[in-house]
N, C-alpha and C positions, 0 to 999 in steps of 0.2 A: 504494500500500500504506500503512494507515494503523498508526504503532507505538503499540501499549500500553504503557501503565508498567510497568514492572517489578513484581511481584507475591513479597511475601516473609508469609510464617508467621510471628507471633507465640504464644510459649506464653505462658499468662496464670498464673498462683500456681498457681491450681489445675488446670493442666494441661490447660487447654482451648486447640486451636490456633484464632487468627482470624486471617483474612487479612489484609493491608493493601499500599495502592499506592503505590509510593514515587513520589512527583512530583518532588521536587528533592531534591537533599543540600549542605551547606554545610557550614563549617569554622570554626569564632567561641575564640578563647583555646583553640587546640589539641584543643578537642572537634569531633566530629562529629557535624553532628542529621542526622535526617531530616525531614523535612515527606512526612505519609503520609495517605491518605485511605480510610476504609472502604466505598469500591466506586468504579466508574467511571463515578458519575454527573454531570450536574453542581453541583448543590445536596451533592453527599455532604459528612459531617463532615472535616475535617481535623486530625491531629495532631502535634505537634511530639516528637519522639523522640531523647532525647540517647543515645551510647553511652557504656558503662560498661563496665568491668571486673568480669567475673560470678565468680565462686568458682572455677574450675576455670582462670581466666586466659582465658577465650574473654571476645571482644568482648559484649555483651548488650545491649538497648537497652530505655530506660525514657520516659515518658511525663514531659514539662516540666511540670511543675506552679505551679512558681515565678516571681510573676508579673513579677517585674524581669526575670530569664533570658527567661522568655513572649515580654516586649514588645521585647526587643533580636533574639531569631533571628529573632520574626516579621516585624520590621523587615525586615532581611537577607532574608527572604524575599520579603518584597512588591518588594522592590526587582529581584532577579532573575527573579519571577514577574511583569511588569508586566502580562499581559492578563489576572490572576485577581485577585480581590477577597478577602482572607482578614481574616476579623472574628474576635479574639480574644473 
């Protein structure tokens, strides 16, 4: 039996749901990212998903943009992901 990633719903500003595959999750200065992929291919995009604290106190998660932040989780990623190649 082969297992999928786990599969979560992003709402976007404007209220559009996209999927995304969570491949790994880490822990770096008391945040939580995701590392997520938009489909299960193998070429698919990857992105790096920090959580936040959303308006109502629910967890939320945003899109790393910052390229210091960027290159330290992606670090920590490649290192627990050693058979995937992830190019910032």
């Amino acid at each position: 039996m082969v297992e999928k990633p786990d599969c979560i719903e992003f709402e976007t500003e404007h209220g559009e749901k996209v999927p995304f595959y969570i491949v790994e999750e880490t822990m770096l200065g008391g945040i939580n990212y995701l590392l997520v992929t938009d489909s299960e291919e193998e070429e698919a995009e990857a992105y790096i998903m920090r959580e936040a604290e959303g308006q109502d106190g629910q967890a939320v998660y945003e899109m790393v943009e910052e390229d210091t932040e960027l290159e330290a989780v992606s670090k920590i990623f490649a290192e627990l992901l050693e058979d995937i190649e992830l190019e910032i």
